[in-house]
DSSP file (Angstrom, degrees, kcal/mol; ACC not computed):
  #  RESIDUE AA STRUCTURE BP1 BP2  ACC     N-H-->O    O-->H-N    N-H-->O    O-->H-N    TCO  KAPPA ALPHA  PHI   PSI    X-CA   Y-CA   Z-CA
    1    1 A X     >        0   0    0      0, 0.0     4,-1.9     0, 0.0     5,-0.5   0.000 360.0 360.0 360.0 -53.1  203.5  -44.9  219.0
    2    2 A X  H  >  +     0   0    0      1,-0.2     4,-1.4     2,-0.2     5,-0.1   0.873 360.0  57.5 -63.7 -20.6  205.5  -43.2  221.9
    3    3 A X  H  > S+     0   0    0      2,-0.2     4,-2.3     3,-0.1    -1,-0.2   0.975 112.1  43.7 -73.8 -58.9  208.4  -45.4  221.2
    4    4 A X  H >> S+     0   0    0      1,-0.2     4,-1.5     2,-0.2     3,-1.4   0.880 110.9  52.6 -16.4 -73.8  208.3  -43.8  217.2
    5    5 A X  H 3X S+     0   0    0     -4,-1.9     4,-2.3     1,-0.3     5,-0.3   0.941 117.4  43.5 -83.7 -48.9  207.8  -40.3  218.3
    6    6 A X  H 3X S+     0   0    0     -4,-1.4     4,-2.0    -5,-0.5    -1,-0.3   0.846 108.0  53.0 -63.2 -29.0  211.0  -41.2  220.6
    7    7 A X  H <X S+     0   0    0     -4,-2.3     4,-2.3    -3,-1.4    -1,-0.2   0.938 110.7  47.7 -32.1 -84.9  212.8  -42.7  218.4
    8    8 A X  H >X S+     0   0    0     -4,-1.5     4,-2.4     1,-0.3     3,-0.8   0.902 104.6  62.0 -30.5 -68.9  212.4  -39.7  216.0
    9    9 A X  H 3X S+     0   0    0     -4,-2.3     4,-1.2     1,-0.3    -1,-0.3   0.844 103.4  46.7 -49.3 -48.6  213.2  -37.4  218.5
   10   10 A X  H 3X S+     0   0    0     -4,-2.0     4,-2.3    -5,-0.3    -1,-0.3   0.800 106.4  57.8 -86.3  -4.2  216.5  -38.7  219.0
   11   11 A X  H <X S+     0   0    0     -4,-2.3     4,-2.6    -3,-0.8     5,-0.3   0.984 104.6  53.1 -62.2 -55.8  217.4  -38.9  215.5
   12   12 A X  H  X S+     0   0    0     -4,-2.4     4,-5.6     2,-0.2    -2,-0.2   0.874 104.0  49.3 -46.9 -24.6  216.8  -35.6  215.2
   13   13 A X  H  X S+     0   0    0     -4,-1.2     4,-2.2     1,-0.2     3,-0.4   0.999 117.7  53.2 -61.3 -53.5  219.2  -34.2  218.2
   14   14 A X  H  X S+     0   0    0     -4,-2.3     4,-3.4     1,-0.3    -1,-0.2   0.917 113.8  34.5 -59.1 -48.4  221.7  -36.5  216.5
   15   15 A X  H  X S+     0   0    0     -4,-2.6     4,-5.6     1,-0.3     5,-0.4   0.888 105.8  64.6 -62.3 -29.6  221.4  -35.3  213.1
   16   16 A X  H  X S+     0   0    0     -4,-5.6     4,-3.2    -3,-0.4    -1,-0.3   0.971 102.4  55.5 -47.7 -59.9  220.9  -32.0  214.1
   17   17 A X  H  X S+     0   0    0     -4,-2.2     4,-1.3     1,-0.2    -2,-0.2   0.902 109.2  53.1 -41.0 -44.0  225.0  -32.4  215.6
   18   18 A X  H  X S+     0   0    0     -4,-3.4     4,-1.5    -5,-0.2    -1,-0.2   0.969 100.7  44.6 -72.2 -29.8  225.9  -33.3  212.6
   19   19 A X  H  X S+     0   0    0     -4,-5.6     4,-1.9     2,-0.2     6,-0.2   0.871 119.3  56.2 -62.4 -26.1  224.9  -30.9  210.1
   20   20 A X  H >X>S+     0   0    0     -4,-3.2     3,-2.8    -5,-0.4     5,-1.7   0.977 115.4  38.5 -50.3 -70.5  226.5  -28.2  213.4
   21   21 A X  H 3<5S+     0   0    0     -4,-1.3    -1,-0.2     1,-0.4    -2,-0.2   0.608 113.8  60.6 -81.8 -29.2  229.4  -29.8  213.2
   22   22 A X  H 3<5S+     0   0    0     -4,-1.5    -1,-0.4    -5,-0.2    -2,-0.2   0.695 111.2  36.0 -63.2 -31.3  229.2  -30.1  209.1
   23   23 A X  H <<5S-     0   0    0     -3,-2.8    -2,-0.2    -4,-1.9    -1,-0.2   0.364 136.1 -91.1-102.7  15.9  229.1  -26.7  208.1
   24   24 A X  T  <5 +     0   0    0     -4,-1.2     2,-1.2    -5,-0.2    -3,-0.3   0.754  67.4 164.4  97.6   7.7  231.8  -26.1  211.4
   25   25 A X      < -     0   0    0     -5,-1.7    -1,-0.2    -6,-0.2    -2,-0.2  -0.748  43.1-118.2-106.5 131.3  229.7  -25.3  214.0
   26   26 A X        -     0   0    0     -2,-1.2     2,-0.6    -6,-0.2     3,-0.1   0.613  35.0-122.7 -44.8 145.1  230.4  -25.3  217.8
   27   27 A X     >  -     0   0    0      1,-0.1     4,-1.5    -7,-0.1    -1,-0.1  -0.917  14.0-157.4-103.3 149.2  228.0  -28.1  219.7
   28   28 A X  H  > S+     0   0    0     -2,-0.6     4,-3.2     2,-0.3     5,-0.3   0.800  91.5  63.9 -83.4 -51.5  225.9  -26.4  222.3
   29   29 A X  H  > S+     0   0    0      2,-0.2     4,-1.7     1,-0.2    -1,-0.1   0.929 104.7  43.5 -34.9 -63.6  225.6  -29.6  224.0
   30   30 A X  H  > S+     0   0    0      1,-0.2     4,-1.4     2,-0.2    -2,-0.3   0.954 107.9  61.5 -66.5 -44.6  229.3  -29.8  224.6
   31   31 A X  H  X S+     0   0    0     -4,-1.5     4,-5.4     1,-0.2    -1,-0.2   0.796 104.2  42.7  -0.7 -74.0  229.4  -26.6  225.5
   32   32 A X  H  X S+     0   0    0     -4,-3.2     4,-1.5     2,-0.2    -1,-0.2   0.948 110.5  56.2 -44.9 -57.0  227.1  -26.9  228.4
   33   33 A X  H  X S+     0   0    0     -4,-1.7     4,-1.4     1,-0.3     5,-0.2   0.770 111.5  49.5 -49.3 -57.7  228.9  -30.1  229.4
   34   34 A X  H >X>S+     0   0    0     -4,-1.4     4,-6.7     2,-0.2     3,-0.8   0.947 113.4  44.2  -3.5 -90.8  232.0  -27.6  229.4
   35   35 A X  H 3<5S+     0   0    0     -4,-5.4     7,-0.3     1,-0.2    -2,-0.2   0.774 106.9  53.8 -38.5 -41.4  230.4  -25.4  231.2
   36   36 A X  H 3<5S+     0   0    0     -4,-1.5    -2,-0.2    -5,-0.1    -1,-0.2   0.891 121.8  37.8 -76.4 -44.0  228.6  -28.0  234.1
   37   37 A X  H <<5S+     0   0    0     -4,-1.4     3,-0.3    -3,-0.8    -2,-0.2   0.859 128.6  26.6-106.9 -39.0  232.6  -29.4  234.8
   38   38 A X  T  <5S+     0   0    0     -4,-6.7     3,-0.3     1,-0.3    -3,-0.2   0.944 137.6  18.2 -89.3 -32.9  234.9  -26.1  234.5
   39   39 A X    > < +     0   0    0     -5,-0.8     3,-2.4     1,-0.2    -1,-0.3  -0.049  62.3 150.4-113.4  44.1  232.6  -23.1  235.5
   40   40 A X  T 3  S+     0   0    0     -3,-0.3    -1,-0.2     1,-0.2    -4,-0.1   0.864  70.9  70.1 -50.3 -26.5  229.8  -24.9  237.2
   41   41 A X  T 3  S+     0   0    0     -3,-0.3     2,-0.4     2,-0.1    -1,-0.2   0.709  93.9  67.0 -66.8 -14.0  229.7  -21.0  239.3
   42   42 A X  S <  S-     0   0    0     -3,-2.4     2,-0.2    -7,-0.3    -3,-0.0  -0.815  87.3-117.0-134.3 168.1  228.1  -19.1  236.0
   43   43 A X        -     0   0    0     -2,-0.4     3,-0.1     1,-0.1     2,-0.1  -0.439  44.2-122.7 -82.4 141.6  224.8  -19.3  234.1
   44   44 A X        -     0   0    0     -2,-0.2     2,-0.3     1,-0.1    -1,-0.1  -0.411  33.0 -91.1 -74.1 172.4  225.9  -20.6  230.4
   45   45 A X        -     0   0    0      1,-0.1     2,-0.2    -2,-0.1    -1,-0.1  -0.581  51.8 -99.4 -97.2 149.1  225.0  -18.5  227.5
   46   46 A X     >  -     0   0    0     -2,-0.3     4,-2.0     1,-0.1     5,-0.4  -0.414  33.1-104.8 -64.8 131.4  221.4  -19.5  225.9
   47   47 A X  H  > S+     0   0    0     -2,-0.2     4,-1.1     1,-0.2     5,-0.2   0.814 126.3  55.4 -34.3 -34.3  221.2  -21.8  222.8
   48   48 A X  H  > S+     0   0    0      3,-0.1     4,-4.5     2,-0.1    -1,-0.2   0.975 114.5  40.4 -40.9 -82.7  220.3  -18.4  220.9
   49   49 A X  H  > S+     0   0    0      1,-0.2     4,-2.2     2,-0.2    -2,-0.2   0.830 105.9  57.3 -38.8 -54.5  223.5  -16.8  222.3
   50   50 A X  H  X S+     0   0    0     -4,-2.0     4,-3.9     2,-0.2    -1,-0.2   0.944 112.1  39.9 -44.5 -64.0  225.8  -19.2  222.0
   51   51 A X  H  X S+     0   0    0     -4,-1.1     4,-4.0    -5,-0.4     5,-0.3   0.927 110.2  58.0 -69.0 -37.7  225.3  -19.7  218.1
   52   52 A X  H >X S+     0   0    0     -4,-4.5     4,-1.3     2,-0.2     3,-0.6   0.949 108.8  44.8 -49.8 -58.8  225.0  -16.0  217.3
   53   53 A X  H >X S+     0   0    0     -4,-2.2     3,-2.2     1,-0.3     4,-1.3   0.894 116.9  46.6 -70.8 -64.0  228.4  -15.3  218.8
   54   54 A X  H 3X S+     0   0    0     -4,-3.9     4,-1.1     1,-0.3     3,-0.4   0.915 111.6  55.7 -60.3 -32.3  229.9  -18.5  217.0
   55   55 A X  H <X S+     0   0    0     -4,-4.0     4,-1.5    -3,-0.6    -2,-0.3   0.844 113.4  35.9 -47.8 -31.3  228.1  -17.1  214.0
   56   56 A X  H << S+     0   0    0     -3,-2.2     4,-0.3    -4,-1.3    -1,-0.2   0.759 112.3  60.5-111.0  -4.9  229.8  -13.8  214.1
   57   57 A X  H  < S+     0   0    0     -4,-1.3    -2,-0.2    -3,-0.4    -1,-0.2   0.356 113.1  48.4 -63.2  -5.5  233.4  -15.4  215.3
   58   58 A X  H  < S+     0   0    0     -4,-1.1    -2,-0.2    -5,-0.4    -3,-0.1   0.827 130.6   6.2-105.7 -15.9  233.0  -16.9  212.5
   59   59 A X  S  < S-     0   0    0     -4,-1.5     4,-0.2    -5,-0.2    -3,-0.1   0.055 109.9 -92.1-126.0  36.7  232.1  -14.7  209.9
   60   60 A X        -     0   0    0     -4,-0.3     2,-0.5     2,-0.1     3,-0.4   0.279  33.4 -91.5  70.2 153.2  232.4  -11.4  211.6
   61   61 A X  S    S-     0   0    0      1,-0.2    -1,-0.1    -4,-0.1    -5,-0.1  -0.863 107.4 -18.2-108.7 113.0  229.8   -9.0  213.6
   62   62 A X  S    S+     0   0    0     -2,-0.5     2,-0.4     1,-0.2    -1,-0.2   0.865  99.1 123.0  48.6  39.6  228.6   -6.8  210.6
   63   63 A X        -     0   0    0     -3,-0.4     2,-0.5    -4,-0.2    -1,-0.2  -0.980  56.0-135.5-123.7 146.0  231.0   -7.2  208.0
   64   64 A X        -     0   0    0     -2,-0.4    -4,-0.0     1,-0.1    -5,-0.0  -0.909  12.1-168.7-115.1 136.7  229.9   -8.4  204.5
   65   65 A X              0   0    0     -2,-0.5    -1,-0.1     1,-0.2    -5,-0.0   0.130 360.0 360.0 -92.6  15.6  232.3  -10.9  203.3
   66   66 A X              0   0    0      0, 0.0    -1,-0.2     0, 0.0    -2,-0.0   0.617 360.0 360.0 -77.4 360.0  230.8  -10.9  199.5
């Protein structure tokens, strides 16, 4: 059973990267990774953060695009 549930779990992480990375969006994962090798001196931005700010570099902070 714990081998399933683990299983699962890492199918999700994976899929999850693809669907990011299917509608265009930044991995947080590389990010960090990013982060850990060039700027190891500052805190990374929270999974939260991160994607709002690629959400509004990519379709603008409070503009409607309709």
């Amino acid at each position: 059973m714990k081998g399933l549930i683990s299983s699962l779990k890492g199918f999700y992480r994976k899929s999850d990267r693809f669907f990011h990375l299917l509608v265009g969006m930044p991995s947080y994962d590389k990010y960090l990774e990013h982060m850990r090798k060039k700027h190891p001196d500052k805190i990374p931005k929270t999974q939260k953060e991160f994607f709002k700010e690629a959400l509004e570099a990519k379709y603008g902070a409070g503009c409607n695009k309709c």
